[in-house]
Structure formats: C-alpha cells, structure tokens
FITIPA-968315 format. One record per residue: residue number from 1; residue in three letters; x, y, z of N, C-alpha, C in turn. Coordinates in nm, 2 decimals. Layout:
N
R   num   residuo    neast   nnorth      nup   caeast   canorth     caup    ceast   cnorth      cup
R   NUM       Ala        X        Y        Z        X         Y        Z        X        Y        Z
...
This chain:
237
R   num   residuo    neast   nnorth      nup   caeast   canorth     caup    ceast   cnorth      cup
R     1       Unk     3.84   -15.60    -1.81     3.71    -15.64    -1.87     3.73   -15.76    -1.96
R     2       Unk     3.65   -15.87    -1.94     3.66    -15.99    -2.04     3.50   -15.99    -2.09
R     3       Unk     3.53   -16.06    -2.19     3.44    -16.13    -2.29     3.35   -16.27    -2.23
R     4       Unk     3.29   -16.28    -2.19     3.22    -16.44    -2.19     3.10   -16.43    -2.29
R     5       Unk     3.11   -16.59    -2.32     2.98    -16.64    -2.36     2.91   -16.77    -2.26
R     6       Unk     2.80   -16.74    -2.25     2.75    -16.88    -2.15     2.67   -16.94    -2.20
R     7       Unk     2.69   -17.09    -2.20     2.59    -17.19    -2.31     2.51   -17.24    -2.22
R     8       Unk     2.38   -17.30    -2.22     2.29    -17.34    -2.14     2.31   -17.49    -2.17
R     9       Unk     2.27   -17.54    -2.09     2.20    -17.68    -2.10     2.10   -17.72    -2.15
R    10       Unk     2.05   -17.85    -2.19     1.94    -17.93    -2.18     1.78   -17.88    -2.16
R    11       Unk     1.69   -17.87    -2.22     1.56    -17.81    -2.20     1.59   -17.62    -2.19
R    12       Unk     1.69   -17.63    -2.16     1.66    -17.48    -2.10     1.71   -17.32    -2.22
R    13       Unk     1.73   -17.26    -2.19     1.78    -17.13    -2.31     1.88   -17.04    -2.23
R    14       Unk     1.89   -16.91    -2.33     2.03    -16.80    -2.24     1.93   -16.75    -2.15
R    15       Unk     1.79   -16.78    -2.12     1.72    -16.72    -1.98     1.80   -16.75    -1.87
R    16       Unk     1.78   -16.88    -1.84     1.88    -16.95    -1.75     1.99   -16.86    -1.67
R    17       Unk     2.12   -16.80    -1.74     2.18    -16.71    -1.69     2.15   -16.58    -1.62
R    18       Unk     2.05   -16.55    -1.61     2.02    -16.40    -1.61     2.07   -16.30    -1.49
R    19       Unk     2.04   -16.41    -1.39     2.14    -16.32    -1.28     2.30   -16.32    -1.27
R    20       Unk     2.39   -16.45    -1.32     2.46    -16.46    -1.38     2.53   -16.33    -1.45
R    21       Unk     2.49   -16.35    -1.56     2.51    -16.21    -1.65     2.47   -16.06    -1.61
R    22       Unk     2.36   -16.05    -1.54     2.35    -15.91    -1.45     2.49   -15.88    -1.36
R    23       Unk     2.52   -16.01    -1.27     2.63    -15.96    -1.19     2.75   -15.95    -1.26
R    24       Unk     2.79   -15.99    -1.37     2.94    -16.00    -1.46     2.90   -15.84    -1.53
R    25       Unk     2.81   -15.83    -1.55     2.79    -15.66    -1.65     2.82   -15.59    -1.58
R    26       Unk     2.77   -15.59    -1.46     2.75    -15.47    -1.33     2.93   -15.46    -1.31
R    27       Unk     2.96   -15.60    -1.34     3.14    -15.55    -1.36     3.19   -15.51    -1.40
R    28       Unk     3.16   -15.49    -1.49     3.20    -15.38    -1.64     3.21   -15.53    -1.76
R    29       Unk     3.22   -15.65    -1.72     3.21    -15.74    -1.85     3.16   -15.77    -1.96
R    30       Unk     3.17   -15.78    -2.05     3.05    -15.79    -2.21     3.01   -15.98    -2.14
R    31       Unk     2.87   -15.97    -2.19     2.82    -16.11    -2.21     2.74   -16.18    -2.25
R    32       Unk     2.75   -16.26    -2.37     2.68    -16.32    -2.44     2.59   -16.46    -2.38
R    33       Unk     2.47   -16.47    -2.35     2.41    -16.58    -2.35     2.29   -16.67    -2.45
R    34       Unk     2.33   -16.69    -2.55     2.27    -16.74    -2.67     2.16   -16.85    -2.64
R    35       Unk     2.08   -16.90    -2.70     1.97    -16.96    -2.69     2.03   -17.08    -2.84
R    36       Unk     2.08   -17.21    -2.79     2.09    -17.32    -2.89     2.01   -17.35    -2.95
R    37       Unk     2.01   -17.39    -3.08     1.90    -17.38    -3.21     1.80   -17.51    -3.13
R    38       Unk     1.65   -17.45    -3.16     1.52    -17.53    -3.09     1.55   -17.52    -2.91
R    39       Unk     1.60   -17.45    -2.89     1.58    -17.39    -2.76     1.59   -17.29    -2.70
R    40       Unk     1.51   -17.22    -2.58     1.52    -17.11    -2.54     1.34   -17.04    -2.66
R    41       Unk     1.43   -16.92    -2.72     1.31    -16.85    -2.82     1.35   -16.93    -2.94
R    42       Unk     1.45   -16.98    -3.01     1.45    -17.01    -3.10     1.38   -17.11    -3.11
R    43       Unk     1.30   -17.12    -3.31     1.26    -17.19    -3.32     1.29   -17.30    -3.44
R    44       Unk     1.42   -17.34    -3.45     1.47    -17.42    -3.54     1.41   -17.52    -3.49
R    45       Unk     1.36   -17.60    -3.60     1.26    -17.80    -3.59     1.38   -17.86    -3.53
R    46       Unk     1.27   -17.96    -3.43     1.40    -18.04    -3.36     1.47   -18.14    -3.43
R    47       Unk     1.42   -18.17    -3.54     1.46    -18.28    -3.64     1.59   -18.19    -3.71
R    48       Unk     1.61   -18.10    -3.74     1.70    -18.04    -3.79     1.83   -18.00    -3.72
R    49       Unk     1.81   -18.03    -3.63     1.93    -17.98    -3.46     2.02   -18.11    -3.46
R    50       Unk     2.13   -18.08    -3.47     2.27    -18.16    -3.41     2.38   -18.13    -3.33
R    51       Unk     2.43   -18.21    -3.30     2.55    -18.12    -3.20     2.62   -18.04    -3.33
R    52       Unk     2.66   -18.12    -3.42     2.74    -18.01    -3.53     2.67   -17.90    -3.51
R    53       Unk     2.54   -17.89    -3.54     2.47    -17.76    -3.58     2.49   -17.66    -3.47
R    54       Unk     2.48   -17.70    -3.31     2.49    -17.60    -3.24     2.66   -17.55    -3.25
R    55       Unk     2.75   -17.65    -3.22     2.88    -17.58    -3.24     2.92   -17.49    -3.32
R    56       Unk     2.88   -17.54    -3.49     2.91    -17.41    -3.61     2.80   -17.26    -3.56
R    57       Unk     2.70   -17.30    -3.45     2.62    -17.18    -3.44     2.71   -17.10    -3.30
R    58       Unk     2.79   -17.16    -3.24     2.86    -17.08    -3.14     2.99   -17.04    -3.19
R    59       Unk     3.03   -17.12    -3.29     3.19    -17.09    -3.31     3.14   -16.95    -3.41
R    60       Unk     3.06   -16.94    -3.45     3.03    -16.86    -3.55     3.01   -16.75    -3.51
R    61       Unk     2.93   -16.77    -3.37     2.91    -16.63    -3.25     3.02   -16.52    -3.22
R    62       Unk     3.06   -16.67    -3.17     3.21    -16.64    -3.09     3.34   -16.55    -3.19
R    63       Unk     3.31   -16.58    -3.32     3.43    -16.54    -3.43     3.34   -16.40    -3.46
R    64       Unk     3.24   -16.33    -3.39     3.20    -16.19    -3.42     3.27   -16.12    -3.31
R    65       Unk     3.33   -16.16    -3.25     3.32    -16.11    -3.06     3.45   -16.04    -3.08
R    66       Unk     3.46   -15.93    -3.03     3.58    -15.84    -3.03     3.76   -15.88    -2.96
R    67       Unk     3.72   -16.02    -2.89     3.81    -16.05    -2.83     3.80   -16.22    -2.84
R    68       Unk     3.94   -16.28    -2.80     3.86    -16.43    -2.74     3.84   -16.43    -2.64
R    69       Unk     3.73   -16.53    -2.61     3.63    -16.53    -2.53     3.64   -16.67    -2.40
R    70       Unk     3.55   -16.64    -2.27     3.60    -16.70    -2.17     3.49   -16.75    -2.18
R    71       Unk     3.46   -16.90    -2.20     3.32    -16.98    -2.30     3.25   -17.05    -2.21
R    72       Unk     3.19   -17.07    -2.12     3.12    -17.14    -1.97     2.98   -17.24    -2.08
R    73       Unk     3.00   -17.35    -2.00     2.88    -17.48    -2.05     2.84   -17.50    -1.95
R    74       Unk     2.72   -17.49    -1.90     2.64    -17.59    -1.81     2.63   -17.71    -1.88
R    75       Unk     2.63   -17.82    -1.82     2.53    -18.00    -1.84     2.57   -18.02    -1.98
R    76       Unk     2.50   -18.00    -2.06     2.48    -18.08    -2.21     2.54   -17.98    -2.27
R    77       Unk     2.57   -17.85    -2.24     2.60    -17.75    -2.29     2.84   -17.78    -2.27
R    78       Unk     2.81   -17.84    -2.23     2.99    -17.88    -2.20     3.03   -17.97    -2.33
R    79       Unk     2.90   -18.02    -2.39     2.96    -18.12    -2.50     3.01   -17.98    -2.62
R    80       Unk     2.92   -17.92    -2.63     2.89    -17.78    -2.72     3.05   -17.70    -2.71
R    81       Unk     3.08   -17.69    -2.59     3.24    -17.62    -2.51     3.34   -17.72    -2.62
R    82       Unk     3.36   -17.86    -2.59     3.43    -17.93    -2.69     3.48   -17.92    -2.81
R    83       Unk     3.28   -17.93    -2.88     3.29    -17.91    -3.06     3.36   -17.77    -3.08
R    84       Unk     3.32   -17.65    -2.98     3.31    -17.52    -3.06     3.51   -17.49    -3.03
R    85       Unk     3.54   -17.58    -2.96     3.74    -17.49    -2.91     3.82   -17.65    -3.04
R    86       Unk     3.77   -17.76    -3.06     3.80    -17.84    -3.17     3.78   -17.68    -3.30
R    87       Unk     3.68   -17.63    -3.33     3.68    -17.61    -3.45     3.77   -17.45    -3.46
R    88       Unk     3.74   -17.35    -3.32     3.80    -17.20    -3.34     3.87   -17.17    -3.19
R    89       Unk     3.97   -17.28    -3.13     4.09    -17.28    -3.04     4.10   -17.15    -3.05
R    90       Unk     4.20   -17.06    -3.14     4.19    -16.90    -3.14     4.13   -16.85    -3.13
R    91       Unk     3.97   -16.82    -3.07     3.89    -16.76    -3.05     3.85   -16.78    -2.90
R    92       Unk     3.90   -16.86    -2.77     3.91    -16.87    -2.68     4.01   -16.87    -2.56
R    93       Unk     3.99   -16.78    -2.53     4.04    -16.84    -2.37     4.03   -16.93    -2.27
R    94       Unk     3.95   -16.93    -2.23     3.92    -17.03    -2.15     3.76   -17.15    -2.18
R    95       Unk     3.81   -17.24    -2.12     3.68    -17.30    -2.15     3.64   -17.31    -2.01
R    96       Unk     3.50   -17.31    -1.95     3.46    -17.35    -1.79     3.37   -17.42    -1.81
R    97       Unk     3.36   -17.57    -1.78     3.26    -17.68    -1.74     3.18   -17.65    -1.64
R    98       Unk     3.10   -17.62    -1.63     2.97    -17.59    -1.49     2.86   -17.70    -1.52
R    99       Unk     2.94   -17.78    -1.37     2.88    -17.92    -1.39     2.84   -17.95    -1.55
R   100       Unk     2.94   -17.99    -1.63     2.94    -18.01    -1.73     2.98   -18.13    -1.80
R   101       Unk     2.94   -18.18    -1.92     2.99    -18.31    -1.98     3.13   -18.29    -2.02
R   102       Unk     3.22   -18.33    -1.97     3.36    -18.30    -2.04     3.41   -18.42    -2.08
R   103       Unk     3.38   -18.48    -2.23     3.39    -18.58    -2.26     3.51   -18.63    -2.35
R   104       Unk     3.55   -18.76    -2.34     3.67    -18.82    -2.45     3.69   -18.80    -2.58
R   105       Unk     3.76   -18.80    -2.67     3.71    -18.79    -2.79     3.63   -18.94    -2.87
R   106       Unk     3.53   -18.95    -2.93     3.44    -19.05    -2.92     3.37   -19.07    -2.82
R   107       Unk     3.28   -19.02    -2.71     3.26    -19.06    -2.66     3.11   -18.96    -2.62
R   108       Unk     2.99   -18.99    -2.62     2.87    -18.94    -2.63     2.78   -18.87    -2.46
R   109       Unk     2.74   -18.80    -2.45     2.69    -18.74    -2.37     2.58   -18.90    -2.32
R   110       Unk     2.48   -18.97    -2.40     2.45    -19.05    -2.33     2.49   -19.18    -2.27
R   111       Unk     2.65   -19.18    -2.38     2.70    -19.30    -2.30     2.75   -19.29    -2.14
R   112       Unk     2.79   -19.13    -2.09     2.85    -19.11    -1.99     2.75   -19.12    -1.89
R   113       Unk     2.62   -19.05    -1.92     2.51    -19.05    -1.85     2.47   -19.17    -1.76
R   114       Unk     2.51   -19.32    -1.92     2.44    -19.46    -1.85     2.54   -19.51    -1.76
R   115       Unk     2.65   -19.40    -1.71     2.74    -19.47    -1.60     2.69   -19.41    -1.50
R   116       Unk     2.69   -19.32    -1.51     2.58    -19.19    -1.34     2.47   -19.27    -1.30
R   117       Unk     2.51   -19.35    -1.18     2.45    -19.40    -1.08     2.39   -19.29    -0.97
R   118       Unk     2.41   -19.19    -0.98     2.40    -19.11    -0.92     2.27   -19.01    -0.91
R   119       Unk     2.26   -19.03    -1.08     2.21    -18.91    -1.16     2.01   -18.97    -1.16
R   120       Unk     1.96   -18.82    -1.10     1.79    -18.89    -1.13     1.70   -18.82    -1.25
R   121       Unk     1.75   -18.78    -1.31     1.72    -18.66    -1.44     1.67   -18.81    -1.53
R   122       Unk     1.69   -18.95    -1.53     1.68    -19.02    -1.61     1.50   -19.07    -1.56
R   123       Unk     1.44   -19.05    -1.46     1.32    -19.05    -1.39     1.23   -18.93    -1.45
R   124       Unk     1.29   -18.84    -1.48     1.20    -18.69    -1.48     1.14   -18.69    -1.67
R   125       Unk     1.28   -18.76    -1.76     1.25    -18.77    -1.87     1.10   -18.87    -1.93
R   126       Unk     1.05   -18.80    -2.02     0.97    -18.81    -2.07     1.01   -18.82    -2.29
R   127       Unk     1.01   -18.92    -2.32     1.05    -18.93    -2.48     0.92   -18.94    -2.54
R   128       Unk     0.93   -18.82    -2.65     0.80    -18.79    -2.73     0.81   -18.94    -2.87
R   129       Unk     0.64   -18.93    -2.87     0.64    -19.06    -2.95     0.72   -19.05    -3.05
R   130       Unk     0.75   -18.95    -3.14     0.84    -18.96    -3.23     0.98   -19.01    -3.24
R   131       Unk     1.01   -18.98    -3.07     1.14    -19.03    -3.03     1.26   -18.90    -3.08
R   132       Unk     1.19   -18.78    -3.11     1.31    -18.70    -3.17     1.33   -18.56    -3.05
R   133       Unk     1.22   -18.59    -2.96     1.30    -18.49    -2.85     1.23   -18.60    -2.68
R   134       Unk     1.27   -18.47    -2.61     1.25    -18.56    -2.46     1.20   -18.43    -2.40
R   135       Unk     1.10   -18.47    -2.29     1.03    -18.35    -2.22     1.07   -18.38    -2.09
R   136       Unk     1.04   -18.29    -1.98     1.06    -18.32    -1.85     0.92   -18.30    -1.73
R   137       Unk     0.92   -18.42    -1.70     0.82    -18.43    -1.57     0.82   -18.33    -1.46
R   138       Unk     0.70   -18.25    -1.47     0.73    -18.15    -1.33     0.74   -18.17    -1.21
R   139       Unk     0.64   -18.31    -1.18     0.69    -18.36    -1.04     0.83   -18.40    -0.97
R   140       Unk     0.90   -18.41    -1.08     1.02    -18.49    -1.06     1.14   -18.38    -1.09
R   141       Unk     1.08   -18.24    -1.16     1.26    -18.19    -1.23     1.29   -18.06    -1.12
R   142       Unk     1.22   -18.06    -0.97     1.26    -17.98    -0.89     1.34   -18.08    -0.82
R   143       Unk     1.37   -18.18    -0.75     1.42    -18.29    -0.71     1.58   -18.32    -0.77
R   144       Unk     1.55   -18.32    -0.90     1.67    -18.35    -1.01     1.74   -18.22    -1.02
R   145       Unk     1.69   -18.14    -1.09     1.76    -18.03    -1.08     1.78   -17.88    -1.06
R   146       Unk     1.69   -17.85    -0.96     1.66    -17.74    -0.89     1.61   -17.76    -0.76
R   147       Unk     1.71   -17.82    -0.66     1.66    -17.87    -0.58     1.73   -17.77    -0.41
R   148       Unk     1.81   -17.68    -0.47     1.81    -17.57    -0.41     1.78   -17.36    -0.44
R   149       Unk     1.70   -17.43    -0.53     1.65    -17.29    -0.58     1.58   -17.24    -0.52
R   150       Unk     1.52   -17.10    -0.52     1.40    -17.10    -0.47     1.24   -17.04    -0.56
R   151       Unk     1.15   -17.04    -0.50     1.05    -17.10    -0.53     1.00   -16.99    -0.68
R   152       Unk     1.07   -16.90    -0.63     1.04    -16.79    -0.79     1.14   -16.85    -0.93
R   153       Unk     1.25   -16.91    -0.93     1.34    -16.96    -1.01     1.30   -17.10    -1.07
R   154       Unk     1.25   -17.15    -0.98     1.14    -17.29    -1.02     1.05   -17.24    -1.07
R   155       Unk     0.99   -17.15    -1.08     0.83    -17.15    -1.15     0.87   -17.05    -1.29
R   156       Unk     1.01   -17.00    -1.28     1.05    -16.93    -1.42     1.09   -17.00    -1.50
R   157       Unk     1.21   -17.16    -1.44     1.20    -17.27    -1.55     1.11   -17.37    -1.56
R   158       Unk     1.02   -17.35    -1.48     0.91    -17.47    -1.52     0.82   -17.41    -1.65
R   159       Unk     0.82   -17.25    -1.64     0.75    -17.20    -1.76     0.80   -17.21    -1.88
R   160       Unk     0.99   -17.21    -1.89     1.02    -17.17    -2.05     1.08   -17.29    -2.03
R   161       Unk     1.10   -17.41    -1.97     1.16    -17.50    -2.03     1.06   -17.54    -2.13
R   162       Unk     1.17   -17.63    -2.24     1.11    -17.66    -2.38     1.17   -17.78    -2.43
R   163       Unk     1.11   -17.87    -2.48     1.12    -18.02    -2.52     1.28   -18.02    -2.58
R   164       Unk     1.33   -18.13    -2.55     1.50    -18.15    -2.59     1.51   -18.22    -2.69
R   165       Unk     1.59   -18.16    -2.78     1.62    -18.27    -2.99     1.72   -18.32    -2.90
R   166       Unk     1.70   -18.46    -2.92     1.79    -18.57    -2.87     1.86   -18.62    -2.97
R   167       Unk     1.91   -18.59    -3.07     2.04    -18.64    -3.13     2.15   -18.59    -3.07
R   168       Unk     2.16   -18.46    -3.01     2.28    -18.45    -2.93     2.37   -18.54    -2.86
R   169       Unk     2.23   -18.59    -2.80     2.26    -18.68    -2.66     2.40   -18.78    -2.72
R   170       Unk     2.34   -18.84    -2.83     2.36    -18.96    -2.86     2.46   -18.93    -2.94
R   171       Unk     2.50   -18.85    -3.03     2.68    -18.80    -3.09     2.80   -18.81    -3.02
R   172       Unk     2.87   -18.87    -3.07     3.02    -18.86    -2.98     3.09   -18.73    -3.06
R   173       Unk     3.16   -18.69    -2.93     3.25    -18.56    -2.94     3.35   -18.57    -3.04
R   174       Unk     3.43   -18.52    -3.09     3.54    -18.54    -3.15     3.62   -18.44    -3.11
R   175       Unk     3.74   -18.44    -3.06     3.83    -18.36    -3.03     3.96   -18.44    -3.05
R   176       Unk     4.06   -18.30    -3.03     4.19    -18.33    -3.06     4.28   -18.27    -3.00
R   177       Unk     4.41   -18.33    -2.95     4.46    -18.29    -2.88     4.52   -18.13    -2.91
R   178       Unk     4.59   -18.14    -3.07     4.61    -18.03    -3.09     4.52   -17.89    -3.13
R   179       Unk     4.36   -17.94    -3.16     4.31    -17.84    -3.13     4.23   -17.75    -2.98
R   180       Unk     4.16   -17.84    -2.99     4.10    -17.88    -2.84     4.20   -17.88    -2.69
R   181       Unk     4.30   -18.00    -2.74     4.35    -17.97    -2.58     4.46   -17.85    -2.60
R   182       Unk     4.45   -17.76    -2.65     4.52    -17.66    -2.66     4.47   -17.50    -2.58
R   183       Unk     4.37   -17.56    -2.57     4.26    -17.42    -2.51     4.26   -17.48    -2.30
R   184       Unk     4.33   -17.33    -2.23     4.30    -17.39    -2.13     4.11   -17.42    -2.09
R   185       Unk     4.15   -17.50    -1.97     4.00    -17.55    -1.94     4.01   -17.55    -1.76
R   186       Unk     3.91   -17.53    -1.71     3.84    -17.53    -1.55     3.70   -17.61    -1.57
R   187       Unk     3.68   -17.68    -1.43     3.57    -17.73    -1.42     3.50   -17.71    -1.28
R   188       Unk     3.42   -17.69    -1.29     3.29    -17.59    -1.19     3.26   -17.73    -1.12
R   189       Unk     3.27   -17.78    -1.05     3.15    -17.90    -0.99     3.09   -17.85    -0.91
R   190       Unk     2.93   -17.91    -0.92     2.86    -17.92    -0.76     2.84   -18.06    -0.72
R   191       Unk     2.87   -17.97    -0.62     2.88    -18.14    -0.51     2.75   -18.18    -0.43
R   192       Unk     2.64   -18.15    -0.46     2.53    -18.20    -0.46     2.43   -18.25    -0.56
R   193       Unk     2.48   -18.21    -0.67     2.41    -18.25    -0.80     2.39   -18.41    -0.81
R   194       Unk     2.27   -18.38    -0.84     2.15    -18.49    -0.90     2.10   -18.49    -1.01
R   195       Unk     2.18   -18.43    -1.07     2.17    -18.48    -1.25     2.30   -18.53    -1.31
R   196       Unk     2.38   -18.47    -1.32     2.51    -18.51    -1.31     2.57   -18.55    -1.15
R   197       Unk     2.60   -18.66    -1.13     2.63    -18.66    -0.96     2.83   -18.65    -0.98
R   198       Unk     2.82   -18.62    -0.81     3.00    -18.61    -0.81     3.07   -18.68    -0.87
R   199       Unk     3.07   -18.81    -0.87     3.13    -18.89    -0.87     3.15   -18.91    -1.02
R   200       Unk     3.03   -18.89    -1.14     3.06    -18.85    -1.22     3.11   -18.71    -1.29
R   201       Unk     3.08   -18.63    -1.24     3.21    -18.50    -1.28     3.33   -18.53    -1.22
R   202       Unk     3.39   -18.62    -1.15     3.54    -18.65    -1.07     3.59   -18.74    -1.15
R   203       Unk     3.51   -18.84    -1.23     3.49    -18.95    -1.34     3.57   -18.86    -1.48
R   204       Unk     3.49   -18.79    -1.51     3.51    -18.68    -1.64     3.67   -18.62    -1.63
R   205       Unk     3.69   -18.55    -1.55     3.78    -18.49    -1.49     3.92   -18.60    -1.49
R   206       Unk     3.88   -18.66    -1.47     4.01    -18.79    -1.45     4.01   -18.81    -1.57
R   207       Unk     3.98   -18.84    -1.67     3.99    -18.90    -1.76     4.01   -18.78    -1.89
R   208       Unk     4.01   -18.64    -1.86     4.01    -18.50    -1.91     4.08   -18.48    -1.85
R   209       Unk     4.19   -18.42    -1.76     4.26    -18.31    -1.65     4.21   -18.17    -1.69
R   210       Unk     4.18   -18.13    -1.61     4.18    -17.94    -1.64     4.30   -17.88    -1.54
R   211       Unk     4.30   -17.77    -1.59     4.43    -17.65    -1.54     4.37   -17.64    -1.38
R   212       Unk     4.25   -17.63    -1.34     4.19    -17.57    -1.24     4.04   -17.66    -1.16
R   213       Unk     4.00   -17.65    -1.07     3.91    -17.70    -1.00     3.83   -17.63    -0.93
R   214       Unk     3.70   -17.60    -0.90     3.65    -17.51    -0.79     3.52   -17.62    -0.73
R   215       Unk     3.49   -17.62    -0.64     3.36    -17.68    -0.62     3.28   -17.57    -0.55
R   216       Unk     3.11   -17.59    -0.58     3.05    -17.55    -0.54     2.96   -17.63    -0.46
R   217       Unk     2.93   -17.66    -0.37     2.81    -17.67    -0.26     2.65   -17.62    -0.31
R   218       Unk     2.61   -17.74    -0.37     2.53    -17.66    -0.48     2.46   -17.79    -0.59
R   219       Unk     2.34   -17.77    -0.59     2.29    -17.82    -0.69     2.33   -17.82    -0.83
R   220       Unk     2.26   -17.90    -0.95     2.28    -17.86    -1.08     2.30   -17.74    -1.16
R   221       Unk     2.19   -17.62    -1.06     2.17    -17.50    -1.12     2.24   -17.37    -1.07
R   222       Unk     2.31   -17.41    -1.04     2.40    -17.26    -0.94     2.38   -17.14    -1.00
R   223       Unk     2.35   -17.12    -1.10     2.29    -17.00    -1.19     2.19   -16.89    -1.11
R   224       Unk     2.12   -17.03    -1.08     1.93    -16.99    -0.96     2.03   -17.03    -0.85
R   225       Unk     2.08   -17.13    -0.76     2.13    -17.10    -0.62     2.19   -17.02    -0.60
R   226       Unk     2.29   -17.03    -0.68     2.44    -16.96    -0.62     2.49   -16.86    -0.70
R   227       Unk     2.40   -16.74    -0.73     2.45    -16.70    -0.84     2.57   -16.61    -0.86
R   228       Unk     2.59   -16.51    -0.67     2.68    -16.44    -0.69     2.79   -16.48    -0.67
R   229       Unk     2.80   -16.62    -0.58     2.93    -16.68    -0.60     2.99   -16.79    -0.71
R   230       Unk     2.87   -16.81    -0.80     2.91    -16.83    -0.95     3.01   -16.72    -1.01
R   231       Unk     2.93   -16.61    -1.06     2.96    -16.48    -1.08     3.09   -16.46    -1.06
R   232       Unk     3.10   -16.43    -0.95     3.23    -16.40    -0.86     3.36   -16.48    -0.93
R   233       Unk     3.34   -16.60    -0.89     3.44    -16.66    -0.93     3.48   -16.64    -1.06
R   234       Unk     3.37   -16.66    -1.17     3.39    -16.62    -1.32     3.48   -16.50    -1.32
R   235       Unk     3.46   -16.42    -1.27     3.49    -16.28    -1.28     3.60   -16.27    -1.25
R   236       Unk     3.71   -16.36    -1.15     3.80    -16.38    -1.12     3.92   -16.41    -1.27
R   237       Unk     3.85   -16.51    -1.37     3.91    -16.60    -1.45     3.95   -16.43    -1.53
C-alpha cells in the first residue's frame, strides 16, 4: 500500500482525479487530492495566491501524511511538484509529471509555454480586466484539452472549472540540486497533447532527466481518457 497525493492543474481542482483515485483505493491505496488555494472549492482571493503559497499549502499536507508520499502534477500542477520536494525532499518518494511543467531552476511556467508551438490552450484563454486571473473559452477548451474525453467528463469540467490567479504562471521555480534533485522523478507524457505538446514535454525532459518514462496515447487529460491505465501504472510505482 502507498500513499499518493495528486495535484491538479490549471482552472481545474482535486475533482479532476476522481476516477483516478477510485481505482488506486479499490487497491487498497490512501489518496489525497487537494484543491490549490482559489481553486477547485476553495475560496482563497486570487490576488492572494502564489506559487509559494500553493507549495507551503502541499508541503504542509504532505508533512501530516503517515508516510512519504508518491506526489503526481498534472500541467501547472508540476511547477507545484518542484517548489513542494525543494522545500520537504523527506517527505517524498517519488515525484510523477503527468504531462507536466518540469522546469529549470529560474525558469517560469510561462516562459516555457512561449516556446510550445505546439500548444492551443493559448487560443482558449481569456485574461480578466484586472489582469489577475485567466478564464477559458468553451468553444475552444474541448479541442485543447479534452479532446479525447467523453461527452459526460466534458460537461463535469466545463461546470467546475474556475478562473486561474496568474501569478503562478509567471514565477520562476527555484530548485536545487541538493534538495530537489535528490527526490527520484518519472514523467507521464501524452503524445497527443494540445496544451502542452510533445515536443515540449521531450524539451523539459532533456533539459530535467528523470529515472523513468512512460507515454500515454492520450490527450492532456488522461485522468477523463485514460483512467485505468493511468491508475495502473501509478499503482505499479
């Protein structure tokens, strides 16, 4: 039996995982999927939300958990994987990138973004006047990224998705070798993704190495496509 925690991405909350986490329980697994502050049910102001903030909110999770923990990031949720093994390395086992930002030290979730030629998620966004979060176009975020789901998983994130605090974006990571690269790491790619495209998670990856590789055949959301052979594999680690 292991411990995981699974971080969500961008717009979305610990909804996201649900079948995910059903099939790792049914294993006998414990599993945490938390909702990052101003997303999901929480309702922390987006003006108050930073990457610091979410990391001290997972490292903090994670340091209640009976064991260390096997720590999975979707998308924007991979920067979060970073901050949180820089600050409590002893409190993990593994880290898993699922299609995730696995970024340099200094180096920001939107600067990697503006190299993804690949990626159409930059079409779907919508920046509120204030400029302090980003919404997503419904015409356009089945295309980008749910573009092998099906039709009940699309109308469950088109309901709870919820406006994005964009300072994240724009923060560079900080890591270190001795804390950070001290924790092993795996990276989940899908090889059809259109938000993050291949070529940038092979990009990441080169310039990161991880212990391990898997690909999935699979859109952004393998959570809603692919869930038992998500699962599965996890359950392997």
């Amino acid at each position: 039996m292991s411990d995981y925690v699974l971080i969500h991405g961008a717009w979305h909350g610990g909804w996201c995982w649900y079948r995910v986490q059903a099939a790792l329980e049914r294993g006998g697994h414990r599993v945490d999927a938390p909702d990052l502050a101003s997303l999901g049910r929480d309702r922390t102001p987006p003006e108050a939300v930073s990457l610091a903030l979410w990391a001290d909110q997972i490292a903090a999770r994670i340091a209640e958990r009976p064991e260390p923990v096997i720590l999975v990031g979707h998308s924007l949720g991979g920067a979060v994987l970073s901050e949180v093994a820089e600050r409590v390395p002893e409190r993990i086992r593994t880290l898993v990138y699922l299609a995730a930002y696995l970024l340099e030290d200094g180096r920001s979730v939107r600067e990697e973004a503006a190299l993804d030629e690949d990626s159409r998620i930059g079409a779907a966004m919508v920046i509120a006047a204030d400029r302090r979060t980003a919404s997503l176009r419904t015409d356009v975020i089945r295309d980008a990224l749910y573009g092998e789901c099906s039709d009940e998983d699309f109308a469950l994130a088109r309901a709870l998705l919820v406006p994005q605090p964009l300072a994240p974006f724009a923060t560079p990571v900080r890591v270190s070798a001795a804390r950070f690269g001290r924790v092993p790491r795996v990276y989940v790619e899908c090889t059809r993704d259109r938000t993050i495209g291949l070529r940038a998670q092979r990009r990441m990856q080169a310039a990161t190495p991880c212990a391990a590789r898997r690909s999935l055949e699979s859109d952004h959301c393998p959570f809603f496509s692919h869930p038992t052979e998500l699962a599965g594999w996890l359950a392997e680690l």
